[in-house]
C-alpha positions in Angstrom: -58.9 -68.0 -9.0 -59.5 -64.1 -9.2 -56.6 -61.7 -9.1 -56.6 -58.1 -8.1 -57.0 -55.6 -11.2 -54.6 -52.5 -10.4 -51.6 -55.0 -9.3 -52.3 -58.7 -10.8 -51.4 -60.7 -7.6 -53.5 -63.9 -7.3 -56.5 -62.9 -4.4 -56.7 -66.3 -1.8 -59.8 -67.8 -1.2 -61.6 -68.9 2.2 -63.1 -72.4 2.5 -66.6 -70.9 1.7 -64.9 -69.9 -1.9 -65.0 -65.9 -1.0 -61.6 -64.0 -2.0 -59.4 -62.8 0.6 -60.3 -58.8 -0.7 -63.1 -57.1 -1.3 -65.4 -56.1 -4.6 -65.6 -52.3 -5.7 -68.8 -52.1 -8.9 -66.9 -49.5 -11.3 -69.2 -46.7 -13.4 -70.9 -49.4 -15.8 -71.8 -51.4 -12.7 -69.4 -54.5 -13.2 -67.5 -55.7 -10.3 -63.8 -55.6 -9.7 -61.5 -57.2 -7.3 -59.2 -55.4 -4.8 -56.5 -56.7 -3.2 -56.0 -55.5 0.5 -52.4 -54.2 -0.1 -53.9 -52.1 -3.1 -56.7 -50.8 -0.4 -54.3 -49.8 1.7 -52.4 -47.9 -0.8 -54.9 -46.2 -2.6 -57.5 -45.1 0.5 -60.7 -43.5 -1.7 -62.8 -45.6 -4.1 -61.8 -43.3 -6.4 -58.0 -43.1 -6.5 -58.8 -46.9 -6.7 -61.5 -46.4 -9.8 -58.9 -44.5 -11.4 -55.7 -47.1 -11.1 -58.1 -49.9 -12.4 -56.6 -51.6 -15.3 
């Protein structure tokens, strides 16, 4: 199960196995998981670049 990597709350899954978030690529081009509360909270992919753990 993925979790979200500014707050570390477990992301859900649909039947199809895709998380309940979304997938923002950092400045080395690796993926990260988002949880939609964290979206919400921080609005521009940066503030949420920057709040990555």
């Amino acid at each position: 199960m993925a979790k979200c990597e500014i707050c570390g709350k477990k992301l859900g899954e649909t039947f199809l196995r895709k998380i309940i978030g979304t997938y923002i690529k950092d400045e080395k081009g690796k993926k990260r998981t988002v949880c939609f509360e964290c979206q919400k909270k921080f609005k521009t992919k940066e503030e949420i670049l920057s709040n990555l753990k």
